[in-house]
C-alpha positions as CSV (number, residue, x, y, z in Angstrom):
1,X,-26.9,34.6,5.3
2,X,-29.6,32.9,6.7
3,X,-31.9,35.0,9.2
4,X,-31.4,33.5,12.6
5,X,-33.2,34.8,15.6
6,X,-30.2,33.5,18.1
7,X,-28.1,30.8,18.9
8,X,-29.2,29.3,22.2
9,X,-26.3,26.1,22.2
10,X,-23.7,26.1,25.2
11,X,-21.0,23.2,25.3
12,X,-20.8,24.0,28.8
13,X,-24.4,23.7,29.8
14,X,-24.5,20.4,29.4
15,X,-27.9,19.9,27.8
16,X,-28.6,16.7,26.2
17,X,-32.4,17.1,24.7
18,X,-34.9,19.9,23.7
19,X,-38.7,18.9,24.9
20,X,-41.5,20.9,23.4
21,X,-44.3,21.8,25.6
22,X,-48.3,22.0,24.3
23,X,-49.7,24.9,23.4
24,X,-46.2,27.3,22.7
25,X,-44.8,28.4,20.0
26,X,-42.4,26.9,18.0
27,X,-39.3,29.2,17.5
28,X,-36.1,28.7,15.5
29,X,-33.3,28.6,18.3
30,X,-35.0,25.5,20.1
31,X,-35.0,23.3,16.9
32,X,-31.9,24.7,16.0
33,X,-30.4,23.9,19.2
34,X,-32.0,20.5,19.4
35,X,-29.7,20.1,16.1
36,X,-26.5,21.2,17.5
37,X,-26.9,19.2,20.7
38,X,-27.3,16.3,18.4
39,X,-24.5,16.8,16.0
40,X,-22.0,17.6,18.9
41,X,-22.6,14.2,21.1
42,X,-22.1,12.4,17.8
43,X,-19.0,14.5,16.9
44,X,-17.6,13.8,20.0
45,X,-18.3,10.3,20.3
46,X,-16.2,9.6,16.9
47,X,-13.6,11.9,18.0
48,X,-12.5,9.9,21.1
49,X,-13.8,7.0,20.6
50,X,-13.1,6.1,17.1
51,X,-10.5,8.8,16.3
52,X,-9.2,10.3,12.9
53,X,-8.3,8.2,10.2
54,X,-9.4,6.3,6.8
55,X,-12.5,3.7,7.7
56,X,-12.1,0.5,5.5
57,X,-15.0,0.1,3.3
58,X,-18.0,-2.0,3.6
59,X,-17.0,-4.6,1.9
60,X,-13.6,-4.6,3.5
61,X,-11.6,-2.8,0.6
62,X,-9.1,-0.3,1.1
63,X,-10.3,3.3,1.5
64,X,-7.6,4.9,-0.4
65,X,-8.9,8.3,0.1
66,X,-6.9,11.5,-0.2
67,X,-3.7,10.1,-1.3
68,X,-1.1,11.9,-2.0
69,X,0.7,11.2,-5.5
70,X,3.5,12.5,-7.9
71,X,2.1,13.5,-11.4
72,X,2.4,11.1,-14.6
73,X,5.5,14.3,-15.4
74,X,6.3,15.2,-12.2
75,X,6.8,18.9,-11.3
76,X,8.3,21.0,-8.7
77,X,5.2,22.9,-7.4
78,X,2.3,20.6,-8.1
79,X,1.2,16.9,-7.2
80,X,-2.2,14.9,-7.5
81,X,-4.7,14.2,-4.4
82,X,-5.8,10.9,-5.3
83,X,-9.8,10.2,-4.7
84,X,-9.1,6.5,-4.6
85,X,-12.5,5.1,-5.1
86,X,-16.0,5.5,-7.0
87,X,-17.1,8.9,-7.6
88,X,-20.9,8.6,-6.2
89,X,-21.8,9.7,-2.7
90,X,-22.1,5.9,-1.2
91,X,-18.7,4.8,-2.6
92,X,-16.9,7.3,-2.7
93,X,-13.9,7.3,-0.4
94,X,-13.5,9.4,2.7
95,X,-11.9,10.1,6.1
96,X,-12.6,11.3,9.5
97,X,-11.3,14.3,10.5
98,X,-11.9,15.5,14.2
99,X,-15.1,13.5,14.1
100,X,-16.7,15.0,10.9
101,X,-16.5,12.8,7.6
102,X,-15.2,14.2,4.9
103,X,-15.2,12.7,1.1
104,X,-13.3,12.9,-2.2
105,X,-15.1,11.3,-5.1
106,X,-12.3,12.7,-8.1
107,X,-9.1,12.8,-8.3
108,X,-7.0,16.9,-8.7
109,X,-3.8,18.2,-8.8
110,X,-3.1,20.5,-6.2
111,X,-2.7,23.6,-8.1
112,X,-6.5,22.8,-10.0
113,X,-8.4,23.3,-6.6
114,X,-10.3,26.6,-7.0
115,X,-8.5,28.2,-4.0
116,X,-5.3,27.5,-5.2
117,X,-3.7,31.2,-5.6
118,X,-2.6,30.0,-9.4
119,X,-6.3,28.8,-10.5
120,X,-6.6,29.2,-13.9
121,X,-10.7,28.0,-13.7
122,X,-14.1,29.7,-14.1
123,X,-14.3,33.2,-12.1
124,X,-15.6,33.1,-9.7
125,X,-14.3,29.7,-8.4
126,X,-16.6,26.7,-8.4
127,X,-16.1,23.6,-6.5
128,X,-16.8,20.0,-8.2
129,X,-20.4,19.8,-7.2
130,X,-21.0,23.6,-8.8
131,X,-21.9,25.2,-5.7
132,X,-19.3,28.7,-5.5
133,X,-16.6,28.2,-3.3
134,X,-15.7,30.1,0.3
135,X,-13.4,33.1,-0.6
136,X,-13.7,33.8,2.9
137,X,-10.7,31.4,4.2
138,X,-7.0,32.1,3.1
139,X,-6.4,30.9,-0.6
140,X,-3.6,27.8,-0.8
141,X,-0.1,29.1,-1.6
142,X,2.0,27.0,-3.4
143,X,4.7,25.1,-2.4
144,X,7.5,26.7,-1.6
145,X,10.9,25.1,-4.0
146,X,13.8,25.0,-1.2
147,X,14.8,21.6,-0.1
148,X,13.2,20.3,2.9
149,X,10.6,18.6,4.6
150,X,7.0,20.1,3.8
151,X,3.9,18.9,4.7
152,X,0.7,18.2,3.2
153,X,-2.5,18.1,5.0
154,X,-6.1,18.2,4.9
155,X,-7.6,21.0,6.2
156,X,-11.4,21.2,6.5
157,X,-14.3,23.2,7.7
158,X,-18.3,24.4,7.7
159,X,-19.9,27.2,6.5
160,X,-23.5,28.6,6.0
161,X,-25.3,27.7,2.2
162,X,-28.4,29.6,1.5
163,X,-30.3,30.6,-2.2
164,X,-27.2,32.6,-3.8
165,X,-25.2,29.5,-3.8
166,X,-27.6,26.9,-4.5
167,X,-31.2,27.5,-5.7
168,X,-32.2,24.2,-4.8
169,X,-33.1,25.3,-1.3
170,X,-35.8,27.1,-2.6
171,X,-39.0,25.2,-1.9
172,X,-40.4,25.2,-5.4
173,X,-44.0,24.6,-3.7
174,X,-44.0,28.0,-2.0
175,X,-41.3,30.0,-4.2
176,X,-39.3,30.5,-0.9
177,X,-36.1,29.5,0.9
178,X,-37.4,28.2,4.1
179,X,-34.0,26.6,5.6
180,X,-30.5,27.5,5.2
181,X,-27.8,24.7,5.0
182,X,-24.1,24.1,6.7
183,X,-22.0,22.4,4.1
184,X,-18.3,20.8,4.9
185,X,-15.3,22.2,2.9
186,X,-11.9,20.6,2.5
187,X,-8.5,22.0,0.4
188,X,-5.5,20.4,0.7
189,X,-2.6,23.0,1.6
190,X,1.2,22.6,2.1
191,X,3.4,24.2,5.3
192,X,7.0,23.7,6.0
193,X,7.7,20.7,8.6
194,X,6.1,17.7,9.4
195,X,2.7,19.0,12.1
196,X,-0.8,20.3,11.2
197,X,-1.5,24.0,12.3
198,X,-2.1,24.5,16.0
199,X,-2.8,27.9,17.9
200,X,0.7,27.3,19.6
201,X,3.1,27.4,16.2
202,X,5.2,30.4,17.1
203,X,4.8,33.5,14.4
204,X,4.9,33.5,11.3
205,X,3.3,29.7,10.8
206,X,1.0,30.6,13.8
207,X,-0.9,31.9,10.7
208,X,-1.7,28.7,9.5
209,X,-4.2,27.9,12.2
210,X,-8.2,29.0,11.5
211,X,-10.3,29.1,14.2
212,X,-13.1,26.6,14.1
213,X,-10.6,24.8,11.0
214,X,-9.8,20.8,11.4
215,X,-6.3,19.7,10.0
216,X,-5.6,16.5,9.5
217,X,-1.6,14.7,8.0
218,X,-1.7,13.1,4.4
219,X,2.0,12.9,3.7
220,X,5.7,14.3,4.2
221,X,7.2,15.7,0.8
222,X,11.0,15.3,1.4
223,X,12.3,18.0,-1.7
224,X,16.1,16.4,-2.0
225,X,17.0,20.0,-3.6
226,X,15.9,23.2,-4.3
227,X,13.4,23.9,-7.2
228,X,13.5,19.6,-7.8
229,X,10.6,18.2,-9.2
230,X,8.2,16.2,-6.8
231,X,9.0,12.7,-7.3
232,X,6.9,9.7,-6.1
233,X,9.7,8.2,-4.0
234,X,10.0,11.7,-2.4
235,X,6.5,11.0,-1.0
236,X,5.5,9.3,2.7
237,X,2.2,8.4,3.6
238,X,0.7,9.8,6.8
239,X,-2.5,8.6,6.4
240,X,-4.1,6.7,9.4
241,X,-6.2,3.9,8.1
242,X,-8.3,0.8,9.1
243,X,-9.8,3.1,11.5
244,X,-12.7,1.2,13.5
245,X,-11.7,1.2,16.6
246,X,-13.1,0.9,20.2
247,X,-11.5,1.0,23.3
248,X,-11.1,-3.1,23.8
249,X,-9.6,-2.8,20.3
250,X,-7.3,-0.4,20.9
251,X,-5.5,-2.3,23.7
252,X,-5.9,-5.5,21.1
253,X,-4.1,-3.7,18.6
254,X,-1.3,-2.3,21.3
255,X,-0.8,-6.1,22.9
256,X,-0.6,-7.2,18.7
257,X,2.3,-4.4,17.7
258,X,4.1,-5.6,20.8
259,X,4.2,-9.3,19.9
260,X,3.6,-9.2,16.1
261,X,4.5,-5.8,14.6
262,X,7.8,-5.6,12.7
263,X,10.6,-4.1,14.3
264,X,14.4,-3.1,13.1
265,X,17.2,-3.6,15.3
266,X,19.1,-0.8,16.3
267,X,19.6,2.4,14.7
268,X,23.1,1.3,14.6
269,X,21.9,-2.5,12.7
270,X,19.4,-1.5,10.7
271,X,20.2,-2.5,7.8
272,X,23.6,-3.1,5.4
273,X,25.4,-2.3,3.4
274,X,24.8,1.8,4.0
275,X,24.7,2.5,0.5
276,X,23.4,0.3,-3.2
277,X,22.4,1.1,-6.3
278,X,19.4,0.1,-7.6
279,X,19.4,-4.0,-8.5
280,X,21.4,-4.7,-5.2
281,X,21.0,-7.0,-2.1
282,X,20.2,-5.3,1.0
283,X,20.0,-6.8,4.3
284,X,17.6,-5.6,7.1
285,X,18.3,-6.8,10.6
286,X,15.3,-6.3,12.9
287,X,12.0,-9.0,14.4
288,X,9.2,-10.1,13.7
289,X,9.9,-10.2,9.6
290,X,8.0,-13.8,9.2
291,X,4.8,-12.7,10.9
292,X,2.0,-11.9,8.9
293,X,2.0,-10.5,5.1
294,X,5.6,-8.7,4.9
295,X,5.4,-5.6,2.5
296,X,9.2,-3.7,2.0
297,X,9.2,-0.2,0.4
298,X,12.4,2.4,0.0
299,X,10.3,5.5,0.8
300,X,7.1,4.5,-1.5
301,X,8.1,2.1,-3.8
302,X,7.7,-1.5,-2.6
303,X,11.0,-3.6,-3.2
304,X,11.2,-7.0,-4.0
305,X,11.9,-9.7,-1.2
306,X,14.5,-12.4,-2.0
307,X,14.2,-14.3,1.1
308,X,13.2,-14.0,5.1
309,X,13.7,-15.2,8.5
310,X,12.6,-13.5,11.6
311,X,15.4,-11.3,12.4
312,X,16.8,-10.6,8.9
313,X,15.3,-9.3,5.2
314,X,17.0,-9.3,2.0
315,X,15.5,-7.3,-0.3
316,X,16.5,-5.7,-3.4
317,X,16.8,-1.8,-3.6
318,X,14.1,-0.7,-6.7
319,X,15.1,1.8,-9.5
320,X,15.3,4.9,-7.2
321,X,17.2,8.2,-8.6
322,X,21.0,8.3,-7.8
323,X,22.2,10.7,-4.8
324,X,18.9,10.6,-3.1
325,X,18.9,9.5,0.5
326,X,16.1,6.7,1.0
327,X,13.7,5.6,4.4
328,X,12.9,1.8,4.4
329,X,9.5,0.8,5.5
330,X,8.7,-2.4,7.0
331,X,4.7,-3.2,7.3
332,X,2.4,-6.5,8.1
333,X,-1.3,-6.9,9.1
334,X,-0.7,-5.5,12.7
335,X,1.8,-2.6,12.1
336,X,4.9,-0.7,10.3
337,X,8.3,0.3,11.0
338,X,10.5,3.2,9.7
339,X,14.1,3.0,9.6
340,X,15.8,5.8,11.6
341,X,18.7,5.9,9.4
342,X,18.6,6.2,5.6
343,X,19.9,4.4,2.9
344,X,22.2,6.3,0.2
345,X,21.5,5.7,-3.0
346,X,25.2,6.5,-4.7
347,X,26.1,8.9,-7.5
348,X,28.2,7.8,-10.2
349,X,31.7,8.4,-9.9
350,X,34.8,6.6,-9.1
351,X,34.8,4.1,-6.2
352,X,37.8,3.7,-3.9
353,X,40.3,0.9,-4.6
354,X,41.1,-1.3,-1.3
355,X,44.4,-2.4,-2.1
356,X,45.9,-4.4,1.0
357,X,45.9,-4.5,4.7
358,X,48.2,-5.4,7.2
359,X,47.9,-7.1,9.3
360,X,45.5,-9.5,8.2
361,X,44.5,-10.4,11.9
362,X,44.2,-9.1,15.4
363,X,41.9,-8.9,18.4
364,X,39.2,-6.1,19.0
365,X,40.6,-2.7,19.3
366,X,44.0,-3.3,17.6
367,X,45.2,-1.0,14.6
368,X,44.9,-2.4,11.3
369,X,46.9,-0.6,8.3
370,X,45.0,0.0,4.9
371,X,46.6,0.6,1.4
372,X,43.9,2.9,-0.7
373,X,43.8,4.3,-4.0
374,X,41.4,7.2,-5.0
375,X,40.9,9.5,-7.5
376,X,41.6,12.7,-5.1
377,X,43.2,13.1,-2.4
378,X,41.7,11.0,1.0
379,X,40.1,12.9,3.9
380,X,38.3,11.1,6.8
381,X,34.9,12.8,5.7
382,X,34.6,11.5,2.4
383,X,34.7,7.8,3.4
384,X,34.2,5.0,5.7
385,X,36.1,1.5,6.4
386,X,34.0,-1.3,7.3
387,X,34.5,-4.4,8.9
388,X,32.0,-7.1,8.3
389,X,28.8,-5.3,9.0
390,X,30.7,-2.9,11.9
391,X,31.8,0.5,10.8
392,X,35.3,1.2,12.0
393,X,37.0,4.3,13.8
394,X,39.4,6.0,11.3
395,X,42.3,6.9,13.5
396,X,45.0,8.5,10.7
397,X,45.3,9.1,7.4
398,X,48.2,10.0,5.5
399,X,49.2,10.2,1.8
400,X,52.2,7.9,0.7
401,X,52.5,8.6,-3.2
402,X,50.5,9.5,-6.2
403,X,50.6,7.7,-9.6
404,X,52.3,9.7,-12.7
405,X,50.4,8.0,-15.6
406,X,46.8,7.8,-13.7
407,X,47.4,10.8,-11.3
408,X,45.6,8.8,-8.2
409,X,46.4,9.0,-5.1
410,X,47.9,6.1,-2.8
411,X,47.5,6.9,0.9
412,X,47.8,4.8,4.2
413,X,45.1,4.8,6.4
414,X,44.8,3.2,9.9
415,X,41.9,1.8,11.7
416,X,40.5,0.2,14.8
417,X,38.8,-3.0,14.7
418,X,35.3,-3.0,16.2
419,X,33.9,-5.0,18.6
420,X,33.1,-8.3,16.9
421,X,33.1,-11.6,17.3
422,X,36.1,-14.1,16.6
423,X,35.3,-15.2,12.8
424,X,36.2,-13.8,9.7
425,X,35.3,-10.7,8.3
426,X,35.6,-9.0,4.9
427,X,37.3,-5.6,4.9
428,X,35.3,-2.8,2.8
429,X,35.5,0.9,2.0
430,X,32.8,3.0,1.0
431,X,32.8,6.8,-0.5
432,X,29.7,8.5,-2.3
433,X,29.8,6.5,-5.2
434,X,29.7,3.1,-3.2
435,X,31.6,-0.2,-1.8
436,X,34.0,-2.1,-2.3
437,X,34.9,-4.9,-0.4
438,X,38.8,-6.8,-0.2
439,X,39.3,-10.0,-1.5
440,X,41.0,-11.3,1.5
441,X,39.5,-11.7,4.7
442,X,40.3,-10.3,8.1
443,X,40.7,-12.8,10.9
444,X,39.2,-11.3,14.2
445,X,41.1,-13.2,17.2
446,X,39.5,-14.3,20.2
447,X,40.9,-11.7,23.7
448,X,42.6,-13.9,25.7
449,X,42.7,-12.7,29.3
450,X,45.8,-13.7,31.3
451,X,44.6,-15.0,34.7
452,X,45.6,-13.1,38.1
453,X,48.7,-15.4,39.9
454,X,47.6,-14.4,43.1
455,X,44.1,-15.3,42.3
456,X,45.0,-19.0,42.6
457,X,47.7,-18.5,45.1
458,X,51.1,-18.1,43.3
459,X,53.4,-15.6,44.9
460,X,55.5,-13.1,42.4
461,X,58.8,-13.8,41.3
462,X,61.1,-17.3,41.4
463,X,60.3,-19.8,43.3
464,X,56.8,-19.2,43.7
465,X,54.6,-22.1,45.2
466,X,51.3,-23.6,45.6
467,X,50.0,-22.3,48.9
């Protein structure tokens, strides 16, 4: 530790500058308060008037900094923090984090960083640029394996360098170590849910929050089940980048996701059908889809777009792992948009077989009879009837007979028609392995309304007249 006379800086004084007068001495604690004055009006001029985030580059080029990655052979308990750019000190990428800048210039897995609690490096730890790291902060656990939400953040803070950890600061002209340093540390560490630490979290996560420690989000691992390996498509960016901002900016950028950002329609409409395997069609419903350079990814991996208007997408659905529930992301120039429901990606397994339905029209609200055959025995739970892109309320279902030489159940199940508009509409049923759709059509008739007699004068009954 350096040997400090006393720290003289106060937030809450308000001081702004440190004047030295002739013929005094020069101590320590005003030079070193000069320097903390200094470092805290630019600290707090990026943290509210730039904000957190991932700067582009000079030359314009995505600063890809800190991204979060699934490994080559993906594992359960480890991942890779991408460093996303050149690995010198002017290229390298990096990120603001409550107004300090913080920089990765090589890429490491999670469990390699030297206060990772399975670190299998040199003893004592070392961090990339050789200096020893600071065993005084909590060492990173490891993930925990049960399925979930977890997320992973950066989490970053200073502390005092002097001659035992780098014998640099020795000033080779006099043999002595005339100034200490304050260097910025980073680890990346994983907690259950989707916020960074704060001093609020009720006990025992309350323990994730250090005094005088910044935290910032780099992504959302969503484990589909325990102990499953940490796949890429499991993996959401959090990152904020393109940060550069000003206040004028800031209201630019809120007046251009207003008019121009994509949007989905309701969580109701977002997108159909519910569930596809991978290589099939899906339509998104939404606005603003042929503004701008239109990117589509299920979770992380960008999907291919067949065609585009401005309220509706068809893209198809990339090679994604069966039974895994997928987020669809929707992104131009001025902003992105996150579907509220999620798309099921089907296991394989027997579909349902829509035999008939009677009848084959009616208005809104009517009961429509269905003839279905399925491996097991049918329970509302299990499956869904749709109408055109309208899911239907399953009022009954009963079973009728069951097949000797197959063994498959044939059971009657009766419906409501949604609200839709007069057309026609293909019938489908979908279960966990996916959707099938009737080869008929459903006619949706128009709801006449019968028009009030006394409304244009006619009495009730016989004889009724124009009055």
């Amino acid at each position: 530790m350096g040997i400090i006379s006393r720290d003289t800086f106060d937030l809450l004084r308000r001081y702004s500058s440190v004047r030295l007068q002739m013929g005094v001495p020069l101590v320590d604690a005003d030079w070193n308060e000069l320097d903390d004055i200094r470092r805290s009006e630019l600290r707090t001029f990026i943290r509210w008037f730039v904000g957190d985030g991932f700067p582009a580059k000079d030359d314009g080029s995505s600063n890809d900094a800190f991204r979060i990655e699934a490994l080559s052979t993906p594992e359960a308990d480890n991942f890779k923090v991408s460093a996303g750019g050149s690995n010198d000190g002017t290229s390298a990428s990096r990120c603001l984090v409550d107004g300090v800048e913080v920089f990765i210039t090589e890429d490491i897995d999670f469990k390699d960083q030297p206060l990772h609690v399975n670190y299998n490096g040199p003893n004592p730890p070392v961090a990339p640029d050789a200096t020893p790291v600071d065993l005084n902060v909590p060492r990173v656990a490891g993930i925990p394996t049960s399925a979930g939400s977890y997320l992973v953040y950066l989490d970053v803070w200073e502390r005092e360098i002097g001659r035992r950890d780098d014998e640099r600061l020795v000033n080779p002209s006099i043999g002595i170590e005339t100034c200490v340093r304050f260097k910025r540390d980073w680890v990346v560490r994983v907690r259950p849910g989707t916020n960074v630490p704060t001093p609020n979290d009720p006990a025992p996560t309350n323990r994730d929050y250090l005094i005088n420690h910044s935290y910032a989000p780099l992504a959302i691992i969503a484990r589909q089940s325990n102990s499953s390996n940490i796949r890429q498509e499991d993996i959401t960016d959090l990152r904020q980048t393109g940060v550069s901002l000003t206040s004028l900016l800031r209201r630019l950028q809120f007046v251009e996701q207003e008019l121009l950002a994509p949007r989905f329609s309701s969580a109701l409409n977002e997108f159909w059908p519910p569930l596809a395997q991978p290589g099939v069609n899906v339509k998104i419903f939404g606005d603003n889809f042929n503004i701008g350079t239109l990117s589509v990814r299920f979770n992380s991996i960008v999907a291919t777009v067949v065609e585009r208007t401005n309220t509706e997408i068809v893209a198809t659905v990339p090679n994604l792992t069966r039974g895994s529930d997928i987020s669809i992301n929707i992104s131009n120039e001025f902003d992105q948009a996150t579907s509220n429901r999620r798309l099921r990606i089907p296991l394989d397994g027997p579909l349902l077989e829509l035999q008939s339905f009677t009848p084959t029209s009616g208005i809104q609200g009517s009961t429509v009879t269905l003839s279905i055959k399925s491996r097991v025995a049918l329970e509302p739970v299990h499956f869904t009837i749709w109408f055109g892109e309208k899911q239907a309320e399953i009022s009954a279902v009963a079973g009728v007979a069951r097949e000797r030489s197959s063994g498959d159940h044939i059971s009657r199940v009766s419906v409501r028609v949604p609200t839709l508009p007069a057309g026609q509409v293909r019938v489908a049923a979908i279960n966990e392995f996916g959707i099938v759709f009737s080869n008929d059509s459903f006619i949706i008739l128009p709801n006449f309304v019968l028009p009030n007699p006394y409304a244009y004068g006619f009495g009730a009954g016989i004889g009724a007249r124009l009055i």
